[in-house]
TILOGU-134353 format. One record per residue (C-alpha): residue number from 1; x, y, z. Coordinates in nm, 4 decimals, always signed. Example, Ala and Ser with C-alpha at 12.3 -4.5 7.8 and 13.67 -1.06 7.14 Angstrom:
BEGIN
node num: 1 | xx: +1.2300 | yy: -0.4500 | zz: +0.7800
node num: 2 | xx: +1.3670 | yy: -0.1060 | zz: +0.7140
//
This chain:
BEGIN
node num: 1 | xx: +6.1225 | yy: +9.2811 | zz: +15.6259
node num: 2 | xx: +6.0573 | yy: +9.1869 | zz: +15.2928
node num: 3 | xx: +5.9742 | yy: +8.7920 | zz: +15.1664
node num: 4 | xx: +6.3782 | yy: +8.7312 | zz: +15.1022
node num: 5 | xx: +6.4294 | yy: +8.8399 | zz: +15.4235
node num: 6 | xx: +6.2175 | yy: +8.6365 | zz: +15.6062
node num: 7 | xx: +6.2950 | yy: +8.3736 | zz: +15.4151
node num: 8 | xx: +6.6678 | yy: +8.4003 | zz: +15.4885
node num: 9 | xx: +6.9011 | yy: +8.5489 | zz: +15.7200
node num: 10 | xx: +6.8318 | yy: +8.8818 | zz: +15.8949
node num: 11 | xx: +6.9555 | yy: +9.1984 | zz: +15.8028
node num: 12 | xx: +7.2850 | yy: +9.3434 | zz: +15.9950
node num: 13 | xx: +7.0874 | yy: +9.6514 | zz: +16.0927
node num: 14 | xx: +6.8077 | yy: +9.5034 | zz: +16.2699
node num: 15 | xx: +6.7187 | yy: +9.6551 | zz: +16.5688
node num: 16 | xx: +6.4888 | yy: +9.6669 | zz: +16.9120
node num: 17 | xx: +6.0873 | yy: +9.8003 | zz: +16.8413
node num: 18 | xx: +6.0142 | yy: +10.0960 | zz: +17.1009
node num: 19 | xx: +6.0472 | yy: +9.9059 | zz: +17.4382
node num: 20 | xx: +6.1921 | yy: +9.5998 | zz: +17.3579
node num: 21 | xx: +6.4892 | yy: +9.3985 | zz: +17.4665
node num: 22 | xx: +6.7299 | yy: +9.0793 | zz: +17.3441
node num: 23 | xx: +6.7045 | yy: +8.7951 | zz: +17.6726
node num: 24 | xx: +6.9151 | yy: +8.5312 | zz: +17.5980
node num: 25 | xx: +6.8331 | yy: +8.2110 | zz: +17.7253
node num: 26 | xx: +7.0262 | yy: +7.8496 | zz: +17.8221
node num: 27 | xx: +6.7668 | yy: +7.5583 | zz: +17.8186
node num: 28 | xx: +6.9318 | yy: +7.2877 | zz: +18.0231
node num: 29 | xx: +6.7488 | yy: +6.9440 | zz: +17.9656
node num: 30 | xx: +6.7930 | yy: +6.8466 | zz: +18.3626
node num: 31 | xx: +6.7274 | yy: +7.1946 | zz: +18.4876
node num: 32 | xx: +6.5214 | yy: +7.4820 | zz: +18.5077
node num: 33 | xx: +6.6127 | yy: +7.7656 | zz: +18.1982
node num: 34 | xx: +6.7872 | yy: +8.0630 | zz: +18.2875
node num: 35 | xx: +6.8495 | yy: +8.4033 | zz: +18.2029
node num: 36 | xx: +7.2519 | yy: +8.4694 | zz: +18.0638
node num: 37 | xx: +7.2140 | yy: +8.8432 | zz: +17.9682
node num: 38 | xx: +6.9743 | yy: +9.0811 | zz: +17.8317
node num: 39 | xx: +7.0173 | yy: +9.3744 | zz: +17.6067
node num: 40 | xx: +6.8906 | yy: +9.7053 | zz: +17.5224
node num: 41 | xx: +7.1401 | yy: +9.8299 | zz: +17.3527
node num: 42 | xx: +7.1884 | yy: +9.5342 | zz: +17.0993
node num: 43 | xx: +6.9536 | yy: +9.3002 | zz: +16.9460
node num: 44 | xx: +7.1025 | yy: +9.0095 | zz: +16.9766
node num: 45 | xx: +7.0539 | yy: +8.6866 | zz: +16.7308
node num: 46 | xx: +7.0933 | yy: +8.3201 | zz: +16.6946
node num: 47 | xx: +7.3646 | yy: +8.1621 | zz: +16.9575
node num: 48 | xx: +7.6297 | yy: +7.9216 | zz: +16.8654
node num: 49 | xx: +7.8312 | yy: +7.7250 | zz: +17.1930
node num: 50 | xx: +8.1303 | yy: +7.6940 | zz: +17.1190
node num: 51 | xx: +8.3769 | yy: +7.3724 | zz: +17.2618
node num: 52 | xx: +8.5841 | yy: +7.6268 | zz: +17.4696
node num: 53 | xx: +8.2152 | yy: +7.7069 | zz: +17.6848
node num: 54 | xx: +8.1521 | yy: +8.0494 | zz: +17.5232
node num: 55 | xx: +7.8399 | yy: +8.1380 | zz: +17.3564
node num: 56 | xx: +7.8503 | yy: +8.3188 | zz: +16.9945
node num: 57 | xx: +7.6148 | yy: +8.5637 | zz: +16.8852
node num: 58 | xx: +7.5388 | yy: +8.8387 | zz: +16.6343
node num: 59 | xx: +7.4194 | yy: +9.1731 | zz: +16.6887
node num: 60 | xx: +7.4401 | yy: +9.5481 | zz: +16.4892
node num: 61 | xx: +7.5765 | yy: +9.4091 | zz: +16.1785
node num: 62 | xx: +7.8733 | yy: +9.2169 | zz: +16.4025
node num: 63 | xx: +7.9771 | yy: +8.9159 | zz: +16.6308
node num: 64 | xx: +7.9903 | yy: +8.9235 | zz: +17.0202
node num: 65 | xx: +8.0902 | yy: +8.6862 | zz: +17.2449
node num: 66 | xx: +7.9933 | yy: +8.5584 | zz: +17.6654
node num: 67 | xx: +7.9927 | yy: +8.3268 | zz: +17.8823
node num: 68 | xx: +7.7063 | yy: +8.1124 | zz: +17.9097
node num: 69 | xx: +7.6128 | yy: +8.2089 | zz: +18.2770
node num: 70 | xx: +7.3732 | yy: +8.4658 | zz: +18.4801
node num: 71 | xx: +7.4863 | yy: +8.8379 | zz: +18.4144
node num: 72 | xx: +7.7252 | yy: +8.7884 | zz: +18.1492
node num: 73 | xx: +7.8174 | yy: +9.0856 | zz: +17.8713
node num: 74 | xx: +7.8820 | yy: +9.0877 | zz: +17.5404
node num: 75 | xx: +8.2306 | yy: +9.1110 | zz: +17.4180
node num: 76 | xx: +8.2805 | yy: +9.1846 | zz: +17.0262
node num: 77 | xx: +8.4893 | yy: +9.0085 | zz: +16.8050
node num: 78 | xx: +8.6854 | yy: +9.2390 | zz: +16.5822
node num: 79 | xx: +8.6565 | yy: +9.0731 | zz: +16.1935
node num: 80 | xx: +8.7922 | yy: +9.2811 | zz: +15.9376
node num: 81 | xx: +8.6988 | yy: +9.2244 | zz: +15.5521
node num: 82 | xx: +8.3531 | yy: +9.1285 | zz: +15.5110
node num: 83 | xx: +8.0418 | yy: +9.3577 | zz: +15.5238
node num: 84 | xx: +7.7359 | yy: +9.3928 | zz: +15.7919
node num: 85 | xx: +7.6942 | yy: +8.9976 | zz: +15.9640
node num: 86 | xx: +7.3459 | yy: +8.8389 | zz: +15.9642
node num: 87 | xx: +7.2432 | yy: +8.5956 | zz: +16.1502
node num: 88 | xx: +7.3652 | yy: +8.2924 | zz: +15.9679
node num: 89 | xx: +7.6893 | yy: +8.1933 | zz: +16.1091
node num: 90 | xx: +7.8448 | yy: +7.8615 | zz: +16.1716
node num: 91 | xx: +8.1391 | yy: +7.7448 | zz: +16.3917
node num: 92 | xx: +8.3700 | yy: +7.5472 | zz: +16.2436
node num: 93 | xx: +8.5033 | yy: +7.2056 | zz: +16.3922
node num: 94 | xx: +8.8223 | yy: +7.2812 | zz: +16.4222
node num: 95 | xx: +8.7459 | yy: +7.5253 | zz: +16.7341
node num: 96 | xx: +8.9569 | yy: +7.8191 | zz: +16.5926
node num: 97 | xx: +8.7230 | yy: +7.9616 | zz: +16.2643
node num: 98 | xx: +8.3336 | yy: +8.0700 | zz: +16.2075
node num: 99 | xx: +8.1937 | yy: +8.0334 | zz: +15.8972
node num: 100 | xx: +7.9576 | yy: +8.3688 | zz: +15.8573
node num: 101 | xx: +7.6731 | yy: +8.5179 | zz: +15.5908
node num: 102 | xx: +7.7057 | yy: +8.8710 | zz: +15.5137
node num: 103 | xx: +7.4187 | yy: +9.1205 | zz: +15.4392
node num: 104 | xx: +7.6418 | yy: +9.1129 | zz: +15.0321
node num: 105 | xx: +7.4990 | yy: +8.7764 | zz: +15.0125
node num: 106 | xx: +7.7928 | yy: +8.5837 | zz: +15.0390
node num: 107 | xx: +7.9357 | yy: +8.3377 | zz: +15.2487
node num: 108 | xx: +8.3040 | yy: +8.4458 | zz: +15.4710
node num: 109 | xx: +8.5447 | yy: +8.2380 | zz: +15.7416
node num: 110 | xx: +8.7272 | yy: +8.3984 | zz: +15.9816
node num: 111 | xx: +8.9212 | yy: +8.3421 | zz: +16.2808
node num: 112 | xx: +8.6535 | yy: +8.3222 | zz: +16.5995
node num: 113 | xx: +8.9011 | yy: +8.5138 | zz: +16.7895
node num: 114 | xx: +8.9138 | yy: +8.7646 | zz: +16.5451
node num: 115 | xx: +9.1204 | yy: +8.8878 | zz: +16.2092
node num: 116 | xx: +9.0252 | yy: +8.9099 | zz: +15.8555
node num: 117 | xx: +8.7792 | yy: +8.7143 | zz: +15.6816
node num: 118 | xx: +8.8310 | yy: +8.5256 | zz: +15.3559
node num: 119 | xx: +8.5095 | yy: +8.4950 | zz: +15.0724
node num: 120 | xx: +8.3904 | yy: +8.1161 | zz: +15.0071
node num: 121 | xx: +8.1321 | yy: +8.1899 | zz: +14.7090
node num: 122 | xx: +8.1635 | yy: +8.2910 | zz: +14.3894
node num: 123 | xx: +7.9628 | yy: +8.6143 | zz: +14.2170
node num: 124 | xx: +7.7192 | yy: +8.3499 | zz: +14.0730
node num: 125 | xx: +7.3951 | yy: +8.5848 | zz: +14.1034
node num: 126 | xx: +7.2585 | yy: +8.4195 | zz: +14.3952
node num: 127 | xx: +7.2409 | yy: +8.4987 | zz: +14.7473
node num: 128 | xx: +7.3780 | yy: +8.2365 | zz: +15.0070
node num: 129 | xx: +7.2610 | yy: +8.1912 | zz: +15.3287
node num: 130 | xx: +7.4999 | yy: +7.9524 | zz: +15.5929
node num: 131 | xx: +7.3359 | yy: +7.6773 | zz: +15.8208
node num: 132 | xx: +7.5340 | yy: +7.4345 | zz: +15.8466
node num: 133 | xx: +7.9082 | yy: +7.2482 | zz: +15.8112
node num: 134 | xx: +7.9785 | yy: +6.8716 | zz: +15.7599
node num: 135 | xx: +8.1685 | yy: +6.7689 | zz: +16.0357
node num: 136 | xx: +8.4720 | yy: +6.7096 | zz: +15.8865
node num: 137 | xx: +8.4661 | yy: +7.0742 | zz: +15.8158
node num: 138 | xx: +8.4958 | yy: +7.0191 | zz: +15.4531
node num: 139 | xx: +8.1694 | yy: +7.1286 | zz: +15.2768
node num: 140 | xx: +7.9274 | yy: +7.4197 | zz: +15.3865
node num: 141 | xx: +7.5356 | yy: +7.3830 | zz: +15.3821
node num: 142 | xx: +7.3538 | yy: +7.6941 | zz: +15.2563
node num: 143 | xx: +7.0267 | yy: +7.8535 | zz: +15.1341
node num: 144 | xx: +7.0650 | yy: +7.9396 | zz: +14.7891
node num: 145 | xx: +6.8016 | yy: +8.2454 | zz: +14.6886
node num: 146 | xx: +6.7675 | yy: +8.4504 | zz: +14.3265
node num: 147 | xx: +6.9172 | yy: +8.7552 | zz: +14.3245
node num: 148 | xx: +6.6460 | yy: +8.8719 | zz: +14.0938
node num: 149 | xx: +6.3285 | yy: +8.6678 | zz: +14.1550
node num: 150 | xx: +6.1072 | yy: +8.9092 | zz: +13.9426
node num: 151 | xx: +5.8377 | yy: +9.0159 | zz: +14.1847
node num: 152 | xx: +5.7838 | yy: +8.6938 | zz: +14.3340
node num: 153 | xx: +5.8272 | yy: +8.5637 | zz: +14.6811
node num: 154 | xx: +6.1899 | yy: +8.3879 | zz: +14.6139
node num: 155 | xx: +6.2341 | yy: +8.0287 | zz: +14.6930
node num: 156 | xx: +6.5087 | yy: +7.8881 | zz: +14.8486
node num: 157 | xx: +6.6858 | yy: +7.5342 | zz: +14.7559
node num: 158 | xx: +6.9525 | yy: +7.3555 | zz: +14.9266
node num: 159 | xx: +7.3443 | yy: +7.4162 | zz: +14.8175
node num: 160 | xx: +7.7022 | yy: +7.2669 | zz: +14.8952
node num: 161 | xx: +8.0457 | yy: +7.4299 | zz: +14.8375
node num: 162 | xx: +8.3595 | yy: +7.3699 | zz: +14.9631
node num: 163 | xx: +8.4794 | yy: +7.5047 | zz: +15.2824
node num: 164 | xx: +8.7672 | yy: +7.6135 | zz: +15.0490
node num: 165 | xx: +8.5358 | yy: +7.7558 | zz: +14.7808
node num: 166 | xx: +8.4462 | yy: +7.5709 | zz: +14.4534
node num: 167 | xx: +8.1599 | yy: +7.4505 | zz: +14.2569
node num: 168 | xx: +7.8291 | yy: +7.4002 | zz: +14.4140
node num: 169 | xx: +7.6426 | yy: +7.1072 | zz: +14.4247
node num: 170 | xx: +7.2647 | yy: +7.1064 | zz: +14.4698
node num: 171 | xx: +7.0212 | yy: +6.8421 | zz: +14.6524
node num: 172 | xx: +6.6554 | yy: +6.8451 | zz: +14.4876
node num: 173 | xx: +6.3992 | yy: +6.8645 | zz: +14.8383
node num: 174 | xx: +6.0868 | yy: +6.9093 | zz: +14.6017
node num: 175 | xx: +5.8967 | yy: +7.2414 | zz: +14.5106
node num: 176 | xx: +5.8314 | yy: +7.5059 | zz: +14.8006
node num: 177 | xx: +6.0549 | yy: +7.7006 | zz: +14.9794
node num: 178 | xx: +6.3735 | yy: +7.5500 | zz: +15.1707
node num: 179 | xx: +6.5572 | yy: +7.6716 | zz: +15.4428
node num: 180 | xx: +6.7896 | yy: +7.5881 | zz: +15.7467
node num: 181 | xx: +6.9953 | yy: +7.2763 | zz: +15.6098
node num: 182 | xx: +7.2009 | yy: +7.1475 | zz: +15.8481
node num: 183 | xx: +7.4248 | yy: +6.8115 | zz: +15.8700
node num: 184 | xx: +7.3716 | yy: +6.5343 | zz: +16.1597
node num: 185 | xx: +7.7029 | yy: +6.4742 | zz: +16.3713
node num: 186 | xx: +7.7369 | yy: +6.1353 | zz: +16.1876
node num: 187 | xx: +7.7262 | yy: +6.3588 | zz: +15.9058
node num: 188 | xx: +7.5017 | yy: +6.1141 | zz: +15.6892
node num: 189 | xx: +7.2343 | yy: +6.3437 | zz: +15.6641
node num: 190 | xx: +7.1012 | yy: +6.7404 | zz: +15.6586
node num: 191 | xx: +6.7735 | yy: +6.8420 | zz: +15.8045
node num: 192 | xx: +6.6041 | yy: +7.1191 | zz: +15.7625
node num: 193 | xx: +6.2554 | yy: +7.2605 | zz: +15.6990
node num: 194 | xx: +6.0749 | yy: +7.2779 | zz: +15.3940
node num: 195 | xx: +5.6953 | yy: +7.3629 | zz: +15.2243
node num: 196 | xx: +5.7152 | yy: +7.0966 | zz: +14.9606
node num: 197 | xx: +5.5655 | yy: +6.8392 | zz: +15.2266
node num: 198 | xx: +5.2267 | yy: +6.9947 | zz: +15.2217
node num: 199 | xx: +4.9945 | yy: +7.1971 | zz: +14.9702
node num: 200 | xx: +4.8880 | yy: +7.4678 | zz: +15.1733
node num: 201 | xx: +5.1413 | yy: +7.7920 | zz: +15.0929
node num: 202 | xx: +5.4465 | yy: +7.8329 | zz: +15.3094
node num: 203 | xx: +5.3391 | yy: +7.5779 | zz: +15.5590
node num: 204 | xx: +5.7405 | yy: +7.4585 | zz: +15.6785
node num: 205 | xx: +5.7400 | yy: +7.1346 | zz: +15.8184
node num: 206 | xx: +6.1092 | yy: +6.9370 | zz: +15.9434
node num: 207 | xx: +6.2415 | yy: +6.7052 | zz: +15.6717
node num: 208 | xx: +6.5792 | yy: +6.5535 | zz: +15.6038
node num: 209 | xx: +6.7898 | yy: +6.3870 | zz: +15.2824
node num: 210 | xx: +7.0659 | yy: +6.2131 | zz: +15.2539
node num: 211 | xx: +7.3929 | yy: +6.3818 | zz: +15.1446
node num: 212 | xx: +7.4125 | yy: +6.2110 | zz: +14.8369
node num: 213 | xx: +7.0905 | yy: +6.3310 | zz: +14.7796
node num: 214 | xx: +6.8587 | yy: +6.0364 | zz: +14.8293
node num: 215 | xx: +6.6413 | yy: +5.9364 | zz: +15.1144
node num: 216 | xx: +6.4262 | yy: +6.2891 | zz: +15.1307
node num: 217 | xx: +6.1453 | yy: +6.1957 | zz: +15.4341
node num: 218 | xx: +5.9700 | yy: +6.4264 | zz: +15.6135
node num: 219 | xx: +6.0497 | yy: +6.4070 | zz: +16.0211
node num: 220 | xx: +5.7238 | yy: +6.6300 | zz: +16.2062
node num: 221 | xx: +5.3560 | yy: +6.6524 | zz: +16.1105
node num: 222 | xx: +5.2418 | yy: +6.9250 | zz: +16.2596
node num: 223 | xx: +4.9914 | yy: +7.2089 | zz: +16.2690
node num: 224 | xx: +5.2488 | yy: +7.4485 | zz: +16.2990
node num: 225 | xx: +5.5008 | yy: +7.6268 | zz: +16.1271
node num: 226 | xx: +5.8332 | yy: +7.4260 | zz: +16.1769
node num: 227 | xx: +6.1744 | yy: +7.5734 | zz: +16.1441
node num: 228 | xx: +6.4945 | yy: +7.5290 | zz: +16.2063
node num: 229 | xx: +6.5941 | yy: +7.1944 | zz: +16.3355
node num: 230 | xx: +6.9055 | yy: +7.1440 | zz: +16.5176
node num: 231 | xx: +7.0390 | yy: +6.8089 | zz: +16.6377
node num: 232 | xx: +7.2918 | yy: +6.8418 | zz: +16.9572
node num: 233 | xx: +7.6686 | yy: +6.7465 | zz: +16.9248
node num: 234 | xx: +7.5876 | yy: +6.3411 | zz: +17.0699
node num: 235 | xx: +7.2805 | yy: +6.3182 | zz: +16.7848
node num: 236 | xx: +7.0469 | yy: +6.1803 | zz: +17.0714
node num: 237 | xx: +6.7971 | yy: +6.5159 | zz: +17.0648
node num: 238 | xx: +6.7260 | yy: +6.7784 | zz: +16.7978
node num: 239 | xx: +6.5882 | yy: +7.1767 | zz: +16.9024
node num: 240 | xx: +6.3347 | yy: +7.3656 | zz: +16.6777
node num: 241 | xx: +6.0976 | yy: +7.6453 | zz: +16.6821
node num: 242 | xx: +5.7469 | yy: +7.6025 | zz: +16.5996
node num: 243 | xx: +5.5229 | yy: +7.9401 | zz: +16.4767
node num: 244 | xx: +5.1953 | yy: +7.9902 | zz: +16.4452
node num: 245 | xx: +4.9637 | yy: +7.8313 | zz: +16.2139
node num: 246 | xx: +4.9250 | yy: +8.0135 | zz: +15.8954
node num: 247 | xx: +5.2564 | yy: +8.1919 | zz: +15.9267
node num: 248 | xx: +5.4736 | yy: +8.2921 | zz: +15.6680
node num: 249 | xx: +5.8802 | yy: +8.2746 | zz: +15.6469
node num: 250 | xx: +6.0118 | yy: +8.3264 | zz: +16.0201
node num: 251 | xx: +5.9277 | yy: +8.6804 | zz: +16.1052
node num: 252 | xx: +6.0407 | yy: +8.8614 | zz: +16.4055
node num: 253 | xx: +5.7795 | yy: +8.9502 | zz: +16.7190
node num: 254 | xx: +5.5499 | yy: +8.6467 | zz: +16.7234
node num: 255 | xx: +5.4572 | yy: +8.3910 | zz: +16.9902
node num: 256 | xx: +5.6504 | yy: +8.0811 | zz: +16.9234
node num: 257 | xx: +5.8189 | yy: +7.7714 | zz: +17.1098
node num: 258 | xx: +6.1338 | yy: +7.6660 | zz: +17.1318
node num: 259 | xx: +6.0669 | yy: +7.2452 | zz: +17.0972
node num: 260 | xx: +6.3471 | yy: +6.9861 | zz: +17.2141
node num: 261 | xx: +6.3018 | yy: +6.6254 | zz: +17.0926
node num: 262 | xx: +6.4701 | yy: +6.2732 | zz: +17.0826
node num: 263 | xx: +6.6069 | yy: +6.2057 | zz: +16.7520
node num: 264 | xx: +6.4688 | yy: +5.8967 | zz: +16.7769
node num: 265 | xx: +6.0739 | yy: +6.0501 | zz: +16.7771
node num: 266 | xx: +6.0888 | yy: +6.3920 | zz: +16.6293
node num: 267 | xx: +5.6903 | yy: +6.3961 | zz: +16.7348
node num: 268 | xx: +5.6812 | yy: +6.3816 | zz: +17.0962
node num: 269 | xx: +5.8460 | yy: +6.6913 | zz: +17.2586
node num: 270 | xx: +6.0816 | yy: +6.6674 | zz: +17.5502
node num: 271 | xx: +6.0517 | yy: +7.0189 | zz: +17.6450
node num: 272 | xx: +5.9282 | yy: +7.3357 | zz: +17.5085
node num: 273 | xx: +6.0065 | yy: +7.7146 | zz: +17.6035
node num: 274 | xx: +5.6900 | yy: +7.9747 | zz: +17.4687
node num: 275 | xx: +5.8547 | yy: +8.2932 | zz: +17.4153
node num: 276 | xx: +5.7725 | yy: +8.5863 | zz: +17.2409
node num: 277 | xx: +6.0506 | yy: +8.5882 | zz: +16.9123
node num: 278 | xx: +6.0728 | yy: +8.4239 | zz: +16.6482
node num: 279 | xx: +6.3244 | yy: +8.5442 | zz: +16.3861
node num: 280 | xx: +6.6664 | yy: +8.5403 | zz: +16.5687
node num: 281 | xx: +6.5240 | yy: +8.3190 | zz: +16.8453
node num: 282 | xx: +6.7336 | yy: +7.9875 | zz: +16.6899
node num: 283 | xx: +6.8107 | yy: +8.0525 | zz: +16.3470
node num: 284 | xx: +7.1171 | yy: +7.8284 | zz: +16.4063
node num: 285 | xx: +7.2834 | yy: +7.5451 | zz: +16.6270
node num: 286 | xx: +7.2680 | yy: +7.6284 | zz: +16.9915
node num: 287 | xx: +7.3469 | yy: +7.3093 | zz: +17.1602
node num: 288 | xx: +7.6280 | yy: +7.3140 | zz: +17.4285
node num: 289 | xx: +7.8919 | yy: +7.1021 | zz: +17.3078
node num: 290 | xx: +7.7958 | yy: +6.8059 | zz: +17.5821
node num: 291 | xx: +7.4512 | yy: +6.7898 | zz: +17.4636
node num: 292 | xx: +7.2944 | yy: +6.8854 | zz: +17.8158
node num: 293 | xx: +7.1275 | yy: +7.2121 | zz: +17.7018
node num: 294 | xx: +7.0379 | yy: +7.4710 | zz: +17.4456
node num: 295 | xx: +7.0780 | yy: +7.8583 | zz: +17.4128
node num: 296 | xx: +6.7918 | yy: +8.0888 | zz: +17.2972
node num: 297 | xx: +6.6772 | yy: +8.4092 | zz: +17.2339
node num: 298 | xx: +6.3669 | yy: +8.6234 | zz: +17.3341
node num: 299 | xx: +6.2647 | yy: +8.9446 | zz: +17.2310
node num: 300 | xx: +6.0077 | yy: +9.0679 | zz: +17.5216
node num: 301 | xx: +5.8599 | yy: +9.4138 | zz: +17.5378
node num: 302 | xx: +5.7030 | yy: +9.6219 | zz: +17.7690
node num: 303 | xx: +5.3736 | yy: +9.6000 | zz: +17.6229
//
């Protein structure tokens, strides 16, 4: 995987290492975690819950849906129009679309029952990269990353469009790489996880700004490699996934943990899940829509 890979969305085609599987996960905060489904035939990414119960995943360049209980299968939703699917997809608000992130670079909604997607950007010589959507449903959070970077490892800065399409709007969250923006519930803020809060070279740590742009703090110190962060539907907890110290990007096939926390102290952890993952483990909101627990992914092997 090259650096704009890791530093984005997955490719479509990603698939299992000799001896590997997809385990998908649900986290609840009262309970013991268990198993939904697991997959050898698919590698399965990044879970969205969606209000009818169902969980939303990607997998071979497509979306499948199932149920979020023991022994569930996947189920594919047929979308016509739009290129191999990454792991950057977002449902929208309204219950009946999913904003999604195509291996072209460009950012597609579509019915989540299925049907034919409709382009958002524009051929502006970037690649986007979806993580979030205000909760109005009106303007789309991405990862903006140059389509020709030169050689160098490409850094990513925060964008807003239109749901509808339209001009972008940019928030400035200092030098270093930027990833995973996502809006709060009250939809005051985005978080999301950044290297411009320390000096030492790709070292993501949580931060958040307002949506007019002001108010840029950083949320975690850590000795890790923060990504990702995901506040649940009531705003009371947030989900992350910490990686190793000295990592780079989010690769695929590291230890990591999965790291639930109140919103009201993003340092002391609630919970945390070690699993062996990393890239595809929670790229994007997994939080059941009552708050009460959080879908995952693993990526175990037999060695």
């Amino acid at each position: 995987m090259d650096a704009a890979q890791q530093s984005a969305g997955s490719s479509g085609g990603r698939r299992h290492a000799p001896g590997q599987w997809s385990t998908v996960w649900v986290a609840p905060l009262s309970g013991e975690p268990f198993v939904v489904t697991e997959s050898t035939e698919i590698l399965v990414e990044a879970p969205n819950w969606s209000d009818d119960g169902r969980l939303v995943v990607n997998g071979g360049g497509r979306l499948w849906s199932l149920p979020p209980t023991h022994g569930a299968g996947l189920t594919p939703i047929e979308i016509d129009g739009v290129s191999r699917l990454n792991n950057d997809h977002v449902l929208a608000p309204n219950g009946d679309d999913v904003f999604l992130t195509s291996d072209d670079g460009h950012l597609y909604v579509a019915p989540l029952s299925g049907g034919r997607a409709r382009r958002i950007t524009s051929d502006d010589r970037v690649r986007h990269y979806l993580h979030g959507v205000s909760p109005d449903g009106g303007t789309l959070a991405f990862v903006e990353i140059p389509c020709d970077h030169h050689g160098r490892d490409p850094e990513g800065r925060l964008g807003l469009v239109p749901a509808a399409g339209g001009e972008v709007r940019h928030l400035d969250t200092g030098d270093g790489h930027l990833d995973g923006p996502e809006f709060t519930p009250d939809g005051e803020w985005i978080v999301f996880n950044s290297d411009a809060f320390t000096t030492e070279p790709g070292h993501a740590q949580l931060g958040r700004i307002r949506v007019d742009g002001t108010g840029l703090e950083r949320l975690v110190e850590s000795d890790t490699v923060d990504w990702f962060p995901h506040v649940s539907p009531d705003g009371r907890f947030a989900s992350y996934v910490s990686f190793p110290p000295g990592t780079i990007g989010h690769p695929a096939d590291v230890p990591v943990v999965v790291t639930v926390v109140s919103t009201d102290d993003w340092s002391s952890p609630i919970q945390t899940y070690a699993v062996f993952g990393g890239q595809g483990t929670l790229n994007v909101n997994s939080w059941s829509p009552d708050s009460d627990a959080l879908a995952f992914v693993e990526y175990p092997t037999r060695e």
